[in-house]
VMD Tcl script that draws the C-alpha trace (Angstrom):
set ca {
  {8.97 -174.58 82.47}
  {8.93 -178.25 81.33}
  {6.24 -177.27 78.51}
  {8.16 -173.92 77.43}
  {11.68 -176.84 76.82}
  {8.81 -178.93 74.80}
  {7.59 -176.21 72.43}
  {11.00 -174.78 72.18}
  {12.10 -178.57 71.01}
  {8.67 -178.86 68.76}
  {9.68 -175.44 66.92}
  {12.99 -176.36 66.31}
  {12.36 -179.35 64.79}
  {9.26 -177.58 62.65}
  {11.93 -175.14 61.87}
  {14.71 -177.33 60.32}
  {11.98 -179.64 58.36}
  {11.11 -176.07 56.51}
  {14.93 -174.80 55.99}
  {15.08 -178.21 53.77}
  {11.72 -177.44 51.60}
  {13.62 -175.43 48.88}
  {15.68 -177.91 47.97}
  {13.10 -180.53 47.96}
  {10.96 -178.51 45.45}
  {14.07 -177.68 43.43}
  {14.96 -181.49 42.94}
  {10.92 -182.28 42.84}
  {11.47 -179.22 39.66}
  {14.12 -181.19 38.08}
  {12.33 -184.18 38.39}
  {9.30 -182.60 36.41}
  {11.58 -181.14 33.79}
  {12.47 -184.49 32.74}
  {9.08 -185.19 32.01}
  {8.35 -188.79 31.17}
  {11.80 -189.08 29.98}
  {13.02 -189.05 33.45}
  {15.62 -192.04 33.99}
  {14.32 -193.20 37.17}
  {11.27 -193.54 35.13}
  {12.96 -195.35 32.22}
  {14.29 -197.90 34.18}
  {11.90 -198.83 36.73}
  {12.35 -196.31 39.31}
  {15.16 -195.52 41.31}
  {18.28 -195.82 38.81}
  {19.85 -192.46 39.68}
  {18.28 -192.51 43.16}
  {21.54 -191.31 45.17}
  {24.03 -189.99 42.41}
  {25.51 -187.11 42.97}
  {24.35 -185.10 39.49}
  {28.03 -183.07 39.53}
  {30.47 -186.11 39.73}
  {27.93 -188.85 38.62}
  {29.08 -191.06 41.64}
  {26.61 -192.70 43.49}
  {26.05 -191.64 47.17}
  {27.27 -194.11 49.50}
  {24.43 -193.35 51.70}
  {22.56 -194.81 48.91}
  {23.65 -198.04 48.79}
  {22.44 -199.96 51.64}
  {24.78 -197.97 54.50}
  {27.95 -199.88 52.45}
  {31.48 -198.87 53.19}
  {33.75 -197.44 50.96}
  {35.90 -200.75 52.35}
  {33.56 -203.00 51.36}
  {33.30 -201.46 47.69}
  {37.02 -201.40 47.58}
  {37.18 -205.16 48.33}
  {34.47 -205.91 45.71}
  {36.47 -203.99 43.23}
  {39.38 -205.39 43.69}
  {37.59 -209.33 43.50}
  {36.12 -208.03 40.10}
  {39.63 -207.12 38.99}
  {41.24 -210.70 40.37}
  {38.17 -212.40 38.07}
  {39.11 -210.25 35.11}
  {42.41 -211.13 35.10}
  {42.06 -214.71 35.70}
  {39.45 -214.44 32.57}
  {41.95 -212.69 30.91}
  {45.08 -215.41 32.03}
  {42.68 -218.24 30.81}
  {41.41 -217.11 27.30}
  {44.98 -215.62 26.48}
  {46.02 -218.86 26.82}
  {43.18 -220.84 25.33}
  {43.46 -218.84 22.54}
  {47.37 -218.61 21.99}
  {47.67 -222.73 22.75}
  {44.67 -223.23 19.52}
  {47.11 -220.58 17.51}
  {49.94 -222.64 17.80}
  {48.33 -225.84 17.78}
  {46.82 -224.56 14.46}
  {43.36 -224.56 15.39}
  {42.96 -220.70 14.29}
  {42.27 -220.58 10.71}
  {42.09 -218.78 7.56}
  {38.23 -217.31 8.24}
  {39.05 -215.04 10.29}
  {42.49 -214.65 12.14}
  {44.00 -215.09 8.63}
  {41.99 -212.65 7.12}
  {41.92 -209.92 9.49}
  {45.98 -210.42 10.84}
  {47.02 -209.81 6.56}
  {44.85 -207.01 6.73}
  {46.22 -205.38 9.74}
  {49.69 -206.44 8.78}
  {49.18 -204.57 5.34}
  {48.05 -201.34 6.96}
  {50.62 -201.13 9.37}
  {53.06 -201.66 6.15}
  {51.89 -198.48 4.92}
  {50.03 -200.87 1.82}
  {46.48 -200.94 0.97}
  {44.48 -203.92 2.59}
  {43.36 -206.11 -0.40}
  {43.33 -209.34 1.32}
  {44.57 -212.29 -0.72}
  {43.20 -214.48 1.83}
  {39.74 -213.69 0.80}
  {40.13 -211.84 -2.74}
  {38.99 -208.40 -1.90}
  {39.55 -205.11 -0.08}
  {39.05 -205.95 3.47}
  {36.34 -202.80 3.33}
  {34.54 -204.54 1.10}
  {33.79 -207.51 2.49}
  {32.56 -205.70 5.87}
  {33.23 -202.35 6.95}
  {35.54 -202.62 9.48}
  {37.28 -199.52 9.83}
  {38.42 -199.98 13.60}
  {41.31 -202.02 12.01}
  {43.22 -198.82 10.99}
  {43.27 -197.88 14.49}
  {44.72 -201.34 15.44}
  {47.26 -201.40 13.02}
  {49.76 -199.70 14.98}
  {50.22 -202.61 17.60}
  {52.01 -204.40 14.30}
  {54.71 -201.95 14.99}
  {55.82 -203.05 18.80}
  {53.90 -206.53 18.14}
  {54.36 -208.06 14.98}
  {52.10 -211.26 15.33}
  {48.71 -212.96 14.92}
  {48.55 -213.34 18.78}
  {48.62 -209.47 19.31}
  {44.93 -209.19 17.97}
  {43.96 -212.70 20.01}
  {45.67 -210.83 23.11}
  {43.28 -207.38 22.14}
  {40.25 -208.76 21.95}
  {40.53 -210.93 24.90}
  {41.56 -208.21 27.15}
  {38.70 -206.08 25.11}
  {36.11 -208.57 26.27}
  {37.26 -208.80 29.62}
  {36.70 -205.44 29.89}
  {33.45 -205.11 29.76}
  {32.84 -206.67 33.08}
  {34.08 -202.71 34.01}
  {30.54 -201.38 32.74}
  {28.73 -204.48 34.06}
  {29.44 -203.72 37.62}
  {29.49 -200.07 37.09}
  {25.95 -200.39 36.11}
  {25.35 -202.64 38.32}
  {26.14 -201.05 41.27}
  {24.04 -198.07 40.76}
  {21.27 -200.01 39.74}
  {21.35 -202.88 42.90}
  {23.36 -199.73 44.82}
  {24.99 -203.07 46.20}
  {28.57 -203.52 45.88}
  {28.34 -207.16 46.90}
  {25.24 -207.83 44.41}
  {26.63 -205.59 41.49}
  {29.44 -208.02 41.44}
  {26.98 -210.94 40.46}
  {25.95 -209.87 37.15}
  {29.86 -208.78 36.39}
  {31.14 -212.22 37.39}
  {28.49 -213.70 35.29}
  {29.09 -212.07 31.75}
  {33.09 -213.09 32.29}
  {31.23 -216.74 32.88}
  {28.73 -216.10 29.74}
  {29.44 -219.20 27.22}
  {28.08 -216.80 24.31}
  {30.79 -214.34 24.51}
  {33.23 -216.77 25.67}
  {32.87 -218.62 22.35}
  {33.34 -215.30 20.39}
  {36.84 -215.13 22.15}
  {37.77 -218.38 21.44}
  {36.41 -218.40 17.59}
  {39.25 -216.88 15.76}
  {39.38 -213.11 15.82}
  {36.80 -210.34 14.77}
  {37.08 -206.53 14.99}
  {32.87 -206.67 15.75}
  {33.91 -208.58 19.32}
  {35.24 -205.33 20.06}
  {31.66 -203.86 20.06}
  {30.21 -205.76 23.20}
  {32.49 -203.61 26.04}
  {31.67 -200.74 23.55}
  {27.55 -200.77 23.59}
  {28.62 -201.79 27.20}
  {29.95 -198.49 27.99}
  {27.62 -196.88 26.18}
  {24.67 -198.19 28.31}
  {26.13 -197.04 31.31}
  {27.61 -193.86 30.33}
  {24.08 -192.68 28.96}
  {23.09 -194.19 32.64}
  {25.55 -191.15 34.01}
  {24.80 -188.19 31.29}
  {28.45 -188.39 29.90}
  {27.18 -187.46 26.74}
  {31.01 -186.68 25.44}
  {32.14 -190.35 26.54}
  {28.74 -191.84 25.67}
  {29.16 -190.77 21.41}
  {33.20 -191.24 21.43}
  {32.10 -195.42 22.31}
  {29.22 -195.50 19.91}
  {31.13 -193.86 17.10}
  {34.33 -196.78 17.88}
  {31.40 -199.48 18.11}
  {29.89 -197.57 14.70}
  {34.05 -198.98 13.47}
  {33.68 -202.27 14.17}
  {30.95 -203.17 11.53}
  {28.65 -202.27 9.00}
  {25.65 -203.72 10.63}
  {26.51 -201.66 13.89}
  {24.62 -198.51 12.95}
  {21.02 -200.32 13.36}
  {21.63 -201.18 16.39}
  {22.70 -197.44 17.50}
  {19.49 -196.28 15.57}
  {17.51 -198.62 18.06}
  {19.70 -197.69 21.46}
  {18.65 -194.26 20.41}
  {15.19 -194.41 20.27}
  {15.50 -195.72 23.63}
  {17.69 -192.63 24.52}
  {15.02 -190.36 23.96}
  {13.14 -191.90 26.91}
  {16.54 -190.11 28.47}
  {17.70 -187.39 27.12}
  {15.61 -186.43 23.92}
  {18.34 -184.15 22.00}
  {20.88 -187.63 23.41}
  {17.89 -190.12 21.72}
  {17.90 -187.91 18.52}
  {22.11 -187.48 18.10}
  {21.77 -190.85 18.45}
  {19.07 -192.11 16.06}
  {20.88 -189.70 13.22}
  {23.89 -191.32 14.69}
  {23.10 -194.73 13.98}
  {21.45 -194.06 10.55}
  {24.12 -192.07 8.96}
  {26.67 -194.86 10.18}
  {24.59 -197.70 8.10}
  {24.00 -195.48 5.30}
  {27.81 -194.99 5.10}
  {29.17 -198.24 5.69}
  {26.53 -200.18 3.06}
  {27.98 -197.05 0.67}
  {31.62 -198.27 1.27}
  {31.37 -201.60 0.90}
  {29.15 -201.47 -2.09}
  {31.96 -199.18 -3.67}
  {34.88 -201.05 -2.85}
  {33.31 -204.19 -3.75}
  {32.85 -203.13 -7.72}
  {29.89 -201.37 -7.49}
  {27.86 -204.73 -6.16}
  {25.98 -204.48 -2.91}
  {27.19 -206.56 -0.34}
  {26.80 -210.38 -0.87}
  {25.41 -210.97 2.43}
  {21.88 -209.94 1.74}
  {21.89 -212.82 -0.54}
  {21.72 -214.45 3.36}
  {17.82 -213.18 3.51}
  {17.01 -213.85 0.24}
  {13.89 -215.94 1.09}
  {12.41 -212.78 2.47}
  {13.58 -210.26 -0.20}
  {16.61 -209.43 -2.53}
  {17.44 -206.20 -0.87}
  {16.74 -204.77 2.53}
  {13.46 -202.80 1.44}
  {12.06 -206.47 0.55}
  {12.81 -207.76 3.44}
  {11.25 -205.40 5.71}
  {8.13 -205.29 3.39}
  {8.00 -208.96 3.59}
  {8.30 -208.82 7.65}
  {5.72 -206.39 7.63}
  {3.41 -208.17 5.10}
  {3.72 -211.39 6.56}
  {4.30 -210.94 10.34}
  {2.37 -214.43 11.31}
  {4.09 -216.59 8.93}
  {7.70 -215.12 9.28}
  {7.50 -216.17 13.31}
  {5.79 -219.26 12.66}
  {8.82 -220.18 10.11}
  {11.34 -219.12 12.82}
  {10.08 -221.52 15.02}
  {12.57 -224.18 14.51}
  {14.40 -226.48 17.27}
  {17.35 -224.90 16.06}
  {16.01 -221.31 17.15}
  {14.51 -222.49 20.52}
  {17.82 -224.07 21.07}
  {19.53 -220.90 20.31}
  {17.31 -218.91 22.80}
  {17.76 -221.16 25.14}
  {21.55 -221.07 25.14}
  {21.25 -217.49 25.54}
  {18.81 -216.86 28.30}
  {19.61 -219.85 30.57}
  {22.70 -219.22 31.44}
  {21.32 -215.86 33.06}
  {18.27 -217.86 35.09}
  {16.09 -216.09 32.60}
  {16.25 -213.21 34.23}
  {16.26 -210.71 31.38}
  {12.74 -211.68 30.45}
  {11.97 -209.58 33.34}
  {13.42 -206.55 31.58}
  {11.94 -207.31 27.92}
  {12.40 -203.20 27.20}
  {15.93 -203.91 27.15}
  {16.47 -206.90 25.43}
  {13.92 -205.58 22.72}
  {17.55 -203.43 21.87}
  {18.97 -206.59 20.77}
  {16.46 -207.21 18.35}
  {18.16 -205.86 15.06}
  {21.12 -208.48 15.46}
  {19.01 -211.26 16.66}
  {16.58 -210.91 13.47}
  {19.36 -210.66 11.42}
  {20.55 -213.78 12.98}
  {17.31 -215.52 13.13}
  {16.00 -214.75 9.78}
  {19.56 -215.62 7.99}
  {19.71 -218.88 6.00}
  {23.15 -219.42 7.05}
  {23.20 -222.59 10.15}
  {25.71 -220.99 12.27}
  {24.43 -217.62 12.99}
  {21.75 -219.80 14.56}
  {23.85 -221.08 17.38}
  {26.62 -219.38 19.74}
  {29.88 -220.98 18.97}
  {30.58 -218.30 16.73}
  {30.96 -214.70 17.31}
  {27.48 -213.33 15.83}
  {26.28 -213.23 19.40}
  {28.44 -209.54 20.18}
  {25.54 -207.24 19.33}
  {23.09 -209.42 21.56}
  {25.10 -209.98 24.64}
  {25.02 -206.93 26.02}
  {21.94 -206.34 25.92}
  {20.93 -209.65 27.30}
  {23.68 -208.56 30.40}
  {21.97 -205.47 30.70}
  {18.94 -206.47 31.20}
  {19.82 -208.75 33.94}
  {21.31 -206.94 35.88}
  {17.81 -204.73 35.66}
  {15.98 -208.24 36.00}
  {18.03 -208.58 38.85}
  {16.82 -205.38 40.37}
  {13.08 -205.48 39.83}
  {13.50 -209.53 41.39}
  {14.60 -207.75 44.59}
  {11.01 -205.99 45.05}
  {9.70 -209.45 45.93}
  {11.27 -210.15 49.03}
  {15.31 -209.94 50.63}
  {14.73 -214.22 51.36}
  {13.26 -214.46 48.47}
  {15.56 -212.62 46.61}
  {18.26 -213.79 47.91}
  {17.62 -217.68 47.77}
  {17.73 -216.70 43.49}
  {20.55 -214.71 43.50}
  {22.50 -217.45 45.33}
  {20.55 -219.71 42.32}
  {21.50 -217.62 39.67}
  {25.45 -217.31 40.13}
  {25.90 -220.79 40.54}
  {23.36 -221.71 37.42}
  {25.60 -218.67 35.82}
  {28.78 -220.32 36.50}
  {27.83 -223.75 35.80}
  {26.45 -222.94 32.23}
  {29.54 -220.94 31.44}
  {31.40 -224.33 32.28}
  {28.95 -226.68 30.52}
  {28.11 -224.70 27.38}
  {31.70 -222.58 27.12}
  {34.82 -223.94 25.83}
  {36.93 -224.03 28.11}
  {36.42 -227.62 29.64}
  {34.94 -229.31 26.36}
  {36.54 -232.14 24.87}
  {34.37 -232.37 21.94}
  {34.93 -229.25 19.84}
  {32.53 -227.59 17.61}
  {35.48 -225.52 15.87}
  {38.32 -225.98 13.82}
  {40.10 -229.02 16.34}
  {43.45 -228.21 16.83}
  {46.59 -230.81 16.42}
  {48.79 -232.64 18.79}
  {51.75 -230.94 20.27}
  {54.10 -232.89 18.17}
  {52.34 -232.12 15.07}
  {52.35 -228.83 15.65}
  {56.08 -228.54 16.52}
  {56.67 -230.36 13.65}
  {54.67 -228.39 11.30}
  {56.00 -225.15 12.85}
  {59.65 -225.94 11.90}
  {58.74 -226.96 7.93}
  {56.90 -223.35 7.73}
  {60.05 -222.45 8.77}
  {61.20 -223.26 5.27}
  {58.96 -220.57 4.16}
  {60.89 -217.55 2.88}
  {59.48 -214.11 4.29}
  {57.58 -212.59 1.80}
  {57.35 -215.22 -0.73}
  {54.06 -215.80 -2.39}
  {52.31 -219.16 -1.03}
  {49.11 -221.43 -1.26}
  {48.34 -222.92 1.96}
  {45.30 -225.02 3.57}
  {43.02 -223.04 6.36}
  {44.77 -223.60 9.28}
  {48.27 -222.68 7.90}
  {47.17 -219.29 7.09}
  {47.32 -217.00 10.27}
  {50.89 -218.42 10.04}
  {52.05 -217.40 6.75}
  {49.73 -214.34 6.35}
  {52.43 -211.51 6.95}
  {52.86 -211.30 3.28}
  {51.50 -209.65 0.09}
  {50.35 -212.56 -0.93}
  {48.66 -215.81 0.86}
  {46.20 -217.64 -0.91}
  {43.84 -220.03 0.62}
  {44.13 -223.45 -1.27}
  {42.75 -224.48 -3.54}
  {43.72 -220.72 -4.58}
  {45.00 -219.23 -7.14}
  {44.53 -222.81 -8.81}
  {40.90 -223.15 -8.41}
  {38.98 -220.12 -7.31}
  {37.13 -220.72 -4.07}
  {35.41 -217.90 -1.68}
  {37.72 -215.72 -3.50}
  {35.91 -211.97 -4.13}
  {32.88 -210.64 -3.19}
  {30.34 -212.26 -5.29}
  {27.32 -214.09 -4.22}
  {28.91 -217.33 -5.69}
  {32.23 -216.82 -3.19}
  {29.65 -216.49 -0.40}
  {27.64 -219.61 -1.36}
  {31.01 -221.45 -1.13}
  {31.47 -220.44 2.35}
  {28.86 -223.21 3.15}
  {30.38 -225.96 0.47}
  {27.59 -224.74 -2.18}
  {27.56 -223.77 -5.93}
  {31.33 -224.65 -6.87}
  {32.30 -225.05 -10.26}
  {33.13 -228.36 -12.42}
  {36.71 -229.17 -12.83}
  {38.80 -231.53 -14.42}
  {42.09 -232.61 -14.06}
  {43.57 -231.24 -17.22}
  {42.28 -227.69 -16.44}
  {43.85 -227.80 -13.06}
  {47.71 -228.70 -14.43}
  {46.82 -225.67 -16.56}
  {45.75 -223.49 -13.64}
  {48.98 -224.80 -12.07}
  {50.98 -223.63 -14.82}
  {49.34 -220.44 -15.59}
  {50.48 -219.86 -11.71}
  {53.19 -218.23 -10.77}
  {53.26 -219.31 -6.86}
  {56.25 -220.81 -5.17}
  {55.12 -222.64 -2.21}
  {51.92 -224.71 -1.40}
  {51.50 -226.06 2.02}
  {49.47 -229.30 2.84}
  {47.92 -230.06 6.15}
  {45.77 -233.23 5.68}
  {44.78 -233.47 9.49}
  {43.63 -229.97 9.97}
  {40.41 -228.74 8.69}
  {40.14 -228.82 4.86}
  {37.47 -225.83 4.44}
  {36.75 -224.35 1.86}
  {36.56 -228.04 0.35}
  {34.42 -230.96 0.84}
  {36.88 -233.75 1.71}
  {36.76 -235.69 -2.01}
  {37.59 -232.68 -3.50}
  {40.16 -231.29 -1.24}
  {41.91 -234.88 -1.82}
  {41.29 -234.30 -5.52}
  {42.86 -231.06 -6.12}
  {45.88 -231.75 -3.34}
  {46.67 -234.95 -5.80}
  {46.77 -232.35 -8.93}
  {49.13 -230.70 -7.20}
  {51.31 -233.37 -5.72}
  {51.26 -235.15 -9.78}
  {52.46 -231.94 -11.30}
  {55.84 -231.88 -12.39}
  {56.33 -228.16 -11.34}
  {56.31 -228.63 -7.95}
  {58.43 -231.32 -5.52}
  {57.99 -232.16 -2.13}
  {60.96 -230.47 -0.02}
  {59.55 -231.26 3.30}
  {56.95 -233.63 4.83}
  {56.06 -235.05 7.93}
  {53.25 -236.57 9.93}
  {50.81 -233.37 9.28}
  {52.07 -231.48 7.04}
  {53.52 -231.06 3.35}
  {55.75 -228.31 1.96}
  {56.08 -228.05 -2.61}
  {58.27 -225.88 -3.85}
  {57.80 -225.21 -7.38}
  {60.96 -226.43 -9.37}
  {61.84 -228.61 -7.19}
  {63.11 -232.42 -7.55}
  {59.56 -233.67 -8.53}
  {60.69 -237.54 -8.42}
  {62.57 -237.37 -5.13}
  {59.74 -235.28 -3.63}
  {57.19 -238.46 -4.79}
  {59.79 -240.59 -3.18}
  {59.05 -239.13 -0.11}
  {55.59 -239.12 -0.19}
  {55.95 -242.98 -1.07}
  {58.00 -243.38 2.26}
  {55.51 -241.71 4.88}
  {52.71 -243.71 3.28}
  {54.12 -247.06 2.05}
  {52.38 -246.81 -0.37}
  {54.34 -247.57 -3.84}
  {54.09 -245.03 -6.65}
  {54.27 -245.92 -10.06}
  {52.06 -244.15 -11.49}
  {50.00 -241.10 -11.50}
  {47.31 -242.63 -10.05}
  {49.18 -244.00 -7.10}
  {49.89 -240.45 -6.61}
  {46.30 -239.93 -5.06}
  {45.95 -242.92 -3.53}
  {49.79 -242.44 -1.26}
  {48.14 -238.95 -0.30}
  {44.69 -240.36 1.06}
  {46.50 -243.34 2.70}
  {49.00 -240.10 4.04}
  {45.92 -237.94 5.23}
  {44.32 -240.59 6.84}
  {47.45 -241.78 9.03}
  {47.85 -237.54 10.00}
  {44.11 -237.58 11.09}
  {44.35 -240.92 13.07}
  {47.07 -239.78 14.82}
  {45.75 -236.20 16.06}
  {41.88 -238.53 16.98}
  {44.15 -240.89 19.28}
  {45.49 -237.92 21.34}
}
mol new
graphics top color blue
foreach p $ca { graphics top sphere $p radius 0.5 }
foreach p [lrange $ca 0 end-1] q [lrange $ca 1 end] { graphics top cylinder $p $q radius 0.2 }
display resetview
């Protein structure tokens, strides 16, 4: 009897094990359909371990025997570290507007442009001398210009793009979380890209519809993670908006696609091409027929893109060996560190980056060498991404192990976003913003500013005059400077290749022009001048007899043109002491002026 309860027991068991065979070999059948293309393949093994294939959602079984509590309370931490992201930059960001450390390139650029769309008008940017599609192809601003209508400020795009970037930590964890299938862990690599100084700098640096592109490819990743193919090619079509340079990096996430989903990896290659191909054909058309000065950036290499690559190609050895400058190691270094390194353990990934960090690498221009800037969007999420996978594959080696570098990695995470990002530095590699009463003052004389009238003012006055047909950047429309499209306007961009003048043909540049207002800021930055000449051509202005001072204080200077010139010379006299009685004194007052403004914004 006791051996008849056994075998009964035995067969059962034998019984269920072969009632669950069918469905083994079904999903061992799927697996072999994907071929090597499989995504547990792709990414190392066991990605999509655990996801339910109808609702993409990952089996909590999956993940470690975690409770739908526990992922609940990680959620809502990730959501309490977004918004304190999003409190912080918002206000970073909005304190530097108003404190008129936001300038001309970009937020005065890109707020005319969207103001001008959302005014029904077409977006030739006086700010910069062109069609706003011709200096990049930015078409994602069309679809922002409706915020103008309930919002009708500069601040509106600094308040998008923060909350854009923020974002992306969404994605992150997402990702995250089916990768690690760790709740607890996924938050890690989501806490650390709000921490990243990279993209914290391209929050801070003005505004640029690009930024928008980092919770996009973001997205992307993880939505071609899931098979949302619908989802996956509405974000890479609004990242293909954001710039003209996007489309190579699509091309490249697709050929990585195919190692997915090979009709997904072609849609997306053909994707990414046609997108480059068209957005090269609109600029070059809007921009006079002229192909897009920014090549000019490479021209060591070549003088159009076919050079280039055949140069790359040519000369492999000597290329890297050129591009290994301190500058460069510095600039890798400021983008690996502050993720422990870890996506070197994931190289298939970052090797997705690669189109924006040549492009960056190989360009002659300093500042797309470093991160304070925001040519760092089409690189950070990659270099995110393939932590979190580093992350992942430094889990095989041990829980302790493991665990000991996780703890490691946070806090190296956090302390680099602290050290390198801007939030606690006192020593600012952008535009430096003035003191509080400088800015209150200077915010009441633009007051003084009709709406809509025409006016020249210096960088950092722009994002506050720019909702009008016409701004000018001074020196503009006196002395043309970055003005247009032209190789020469880019050149000037880094203080290169500017014209003689003389002092005659400015007075009759100044009366040739028909512009009402100029607006002086001696403290804040003077780009697109070198300081001798920015003093030089301010003086011209201040000694012609078409314009008078009608408002002046410690920072700032508002002409008028036809106003008292005399009494506006007086004044000048008065905030300088320095005694004019001549038209050389008038240069002199100014510099003794500028210097007192900048003296007083060091000592706060």
């Amino acid at each position: 009897m006791p051996m008849t309860a056994k075998l009964r027991s035995e067969l059962a068991g034998h019984h269920a094990v072969i009632s669950r065979l069918p469905e083994a070999e079904e999903a061992s059948g799927d697996a072999d359909n994907e071929g090597v293309g499989g995504p547990s393949q792709l990414l190392g093994g066991g990605v999509t371990a655990g996801i339910d294939e109808q609702s993409g959602v990952p089996d909590s079984t999956q993940r470690g025997g975690q409770s739908p509590r526990l992922a609940r309370v990680c959620l809502v931490v990730l959501c309490l570290a977004i918004l304190t992201y999003v409190l912080l930059f918002t206000r970073q960001c909005f304190y530097r507007f108003e404190h008129f450390g936001l300038t001309a390139f970009d937020l005065g650029i890109f707020d005319q442009a969207v103001w001008l769309i959302s005014q029904g008008r077409a977006p030739f940017v006086t700010v910069r001398g062109m069609h706003i599609l011709a200096d990049h192809f930015q078409p994602i601003l069309y679809l922002l210009a409706p915020l103008y209508w309930v919002w009708d400020s500069p601040k509106a795009l600094l308040a998008v793009q923060t909350l854009a970037l923020a974002m992306g930590a969404f994605p992150v964890y997402a990702f995250a979380r089916d990768r690690l299938r760790s709740a607890p862990l996924a938050l890690l690599p989501a806490l650390c890209y709000l921490c990243y100084p990279a993209m914290q700098w391209t929050n801070t640096f003005d505004f640029h519809p690009e930024a928008l592109a980092t919770p996009l490819l973001l997205a992307s990743f993880w939505l071609l993670h899931r098979r949302r193919r619908a989802a996956y090619f509405v974000s890479l079509v609004l990242a293909a908006l954001t710039k003209e340079t996007m489309g190579l990096t699509i091309a490249v996430l697709g050929v990585f696609a195919l190692t997915v989903d090979r009709r997904v990896g072609w849609w997306t290659i053909g994707l990414g091409l046609l997108a480059q191909t068209l957005a090269l054909g609109v600029v070059q058309t809007l921009n006079d027929g002229s192909p897009s000065a920014y090549l000019s950036l490479y021209s060591r290499y070549g003088h159009s893109p076919g050079e280039v690559v055949l140069t790359l190609a040519r000369h492999p050895r000597a290329v890297l060996l050129g591009l290994n400058t301190e500058a460069n190691r510095r600039y890798f270094f400021e983008l690996l560190q502050p993720v422990f390194f870890l996506p070197l353990l994931a190289p298939e990934i970052l090797l997705l980056a690669a189109p924006a960090l040549l492009a960056n690498l190989l360009s002659n221009r300093p500042c797309q060498h470093m991160i304070y800037w925001h040519y760092t969007v089409l690189i950070t999420p990659f270099v995110i991404l393939a932590t979190i996978i580093g992350l992942d594959r430094l889990k095989r080696w041990g829980d302790r192990l493991s665990t000991c570098l996780l703890v490691v990695y946070l806090t190296v995470s956090v302390l680099s976003g602290l050290r390198f990002g801007p939030l606690l530095l006192r020593s600012w590699p952008l535009t430096e913003p003035l003191t509080s009463a400088q800015s209150s003052e200077a915010a009441r004389i633009l007051q003084q500013v009709p709406p809509g009238a025409s006016v020249s003012a210096q960088a950092a006055l722009v994002p506050h005059l720019s909702h009008r047909v016409h701004i000018y950047l001074f020196p503009n429309p006196f002395y043309r400077a970055v003005w247009g499209g032209s190789v020469q306007a880019l050149r000037q961009q880094s203080l290169l290749d500017y014209p003689p003048y003389s002092s005659k043909g400015i007075a009759r540049a100044i009366d040739a022009a028909s512009t009402p207002y100029v607006v002086l800021q001696p403290p804040s930055t003077v780009f697109p001048l070198a300081q001798q000449d920015y003093l030089a051509l301010a003086a011209a202005a201040l000694r012609h007899p078409a314009y008078g001072i009608i408002a002046i204080g410690d920072s700032t200077i508002l002409l008028r043109r036809g106003a008292d010139h005399l009494r506006g010379l007086d004044r000048l006299a008065e905030r300088s002491g320095v005694r004019i009685a001549g038209e050389a004194d008038v240069e002199r007052a100014f510099q003794t002026y500028a210097s007192l403004g900048v003296r007083r914004s060091r000592e706060w």
